[in-house]
C-alpha angles and dihedrals in degrees: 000000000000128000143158119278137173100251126193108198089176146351099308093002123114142132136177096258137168117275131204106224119208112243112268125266135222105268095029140113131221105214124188115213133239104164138011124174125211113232118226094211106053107010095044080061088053090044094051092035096242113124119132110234106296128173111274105011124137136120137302088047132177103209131189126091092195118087140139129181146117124312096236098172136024135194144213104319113347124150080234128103124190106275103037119137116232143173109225120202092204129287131217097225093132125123093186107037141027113274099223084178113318114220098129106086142108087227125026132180123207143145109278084239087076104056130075119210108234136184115282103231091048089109116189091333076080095073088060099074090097086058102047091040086050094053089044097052088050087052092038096044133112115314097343139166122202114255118266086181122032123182114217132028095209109122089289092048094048089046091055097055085047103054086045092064091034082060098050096259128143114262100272118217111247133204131237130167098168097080092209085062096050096086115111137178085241091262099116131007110268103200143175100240090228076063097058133087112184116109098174103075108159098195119024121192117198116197100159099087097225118145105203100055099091102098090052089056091044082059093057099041124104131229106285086017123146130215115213111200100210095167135076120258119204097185136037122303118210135150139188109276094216102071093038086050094057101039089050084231123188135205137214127177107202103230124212113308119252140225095269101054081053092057088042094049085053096051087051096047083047103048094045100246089114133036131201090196121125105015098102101082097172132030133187144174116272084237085064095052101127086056088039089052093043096040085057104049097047110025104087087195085057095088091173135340133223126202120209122215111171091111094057113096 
């Protein structure tokens, strides 16, 4: 079975190409893809060509982990029927290229274990469901503690205050140093760090990605205080011992996210208590994919960035 992917072939290099699929399994779907969305943390490192080694990379390379779309096929015993609607987090079902992890694609094929069944109406908000798996499970994990102080108000960033107040918890202050991404909906307090005073934070969350601001979370945290990396660090993370040492810091890094903080995170979309709404800024047509890409990686006003494919064969 052939269909149309994203394929990088390089560092800055992609096109929407043909794609060989592997023949379904039992036990597998065939989904057909309405929209997928680019993430600005991993995929920006494939993109620039700066990931560090990771299992199954290689070029060519079909990237995304965000897709939702139509079960067009089903195989053997699956708890799917055609027509259900599904969020997909990827699938490696390429012959010709690495599947890292494979979202973006007009046809995927994955293990029904894989998929969750959404609304139908949910659109690309639907694609949404690894991000907001992946801030739940940093806040759900082992021993933690919700963030009274979260870096970064990028969609991970905005997920994590969500699902704090989803939670119960009180609205947590949030930096940003990138004044387009300061505006809030008055839940919560969006600030500049050179504007805030506390210095006693008890649970930091950093969703910026960027490796050298430990120290200057080390600085806001109070005795006892941890520090969760949820974003994703390209380069090395270090930080002076001294001030760690005398604040008793610790330090967590949030993991993947699993299956069941996908099914939580489901629950909360579908009772109400969360909402995916308003975190795709930009969309484009699959067809336009090297400006989307682009469009995504360097525009600060581009949260996140769906592409449509509804038009690809």
């Amino acid at each position: 079975m052939d269909t149309h992917a994203i394929v990088l072939t390089g560092a800055k290099t992609l096109s929407l190409s043909h794609a060989k699929l592997n023949d379904p399994q039992d036990g597998e779907v065939v989904v057909r893809v309405d929209y997928s969305a680019i993430s600005t943390g991993t995929e920006n490192l494939f993109w620039s060509g700066t990931m560090p080694p990771f299992p199954g990379m290689g070029y060519p390379l079909i990237p995304g982990y965000e897709a939702m779309g139509e079960i067009v096929e089903t195989r053997g015993t699956t708890p799917y029927r055609v027509g259900d609607r599904v969020f997909v987090p990827g699938a490696n079902c390429y012959q010709d290229a690495f599947g890292l992890f494979g979202a973006a694609s007009r046809h995927l094929i994955t293990s029904h274990e894989r998929v969750l069944k959404i609304d139908s109406g949910s659109g690309a908000t639907g694609a949404l469901y690894a991000l907001a798996a992946t801030a739940r499970h940093a806040i759900a994990g082992v021993e933690t503690g919700l963030p009274d102080l979260i870096v970064g108000h990028g969609v991970v960033g905005r997920l994590l205050a969500r699902l704090t107040l989803a939670a119960g918890g009180p609205p947590p202050t949030v930096w940003e140093i990138d004044e387009t991404r300061r505006g809030a909906d008055g839940a919560y307090p969006v600030i500049h760090p050179n504007d805030d005073g506390n210095a006693s934070y008890k649970h930091i969350y950093d969703a910026s990605g960027q490796a050298d601001i430990m120290d200057q979370l080390v600085a806001r945290l109070s005795k006892g205080g941890e520090i969760v990396l949820a974003g994703f660090y390209p380069d090395r993370i270090g930080f002076n011992f001294a001030p760690a040492f005398m604040k008793e810091a610790r330090l967590r890094i949030a993991a993947e996210w699993t299956k069941a903080d996908l099914t939580a995170t489901h629950a909360l979309v579908d009772a109400g208590a969360l909402s995916l709404d308003g975190l795709i800024t930009h969309q484009a047509q699959a067809a336009q994919a090297a400006h989307a890409y682009q469009t995504a990686f360097t525009d600060k006003s581009c949260l996140k960035m769906a592409l449509d494919w509804k038009e690809v064969a």
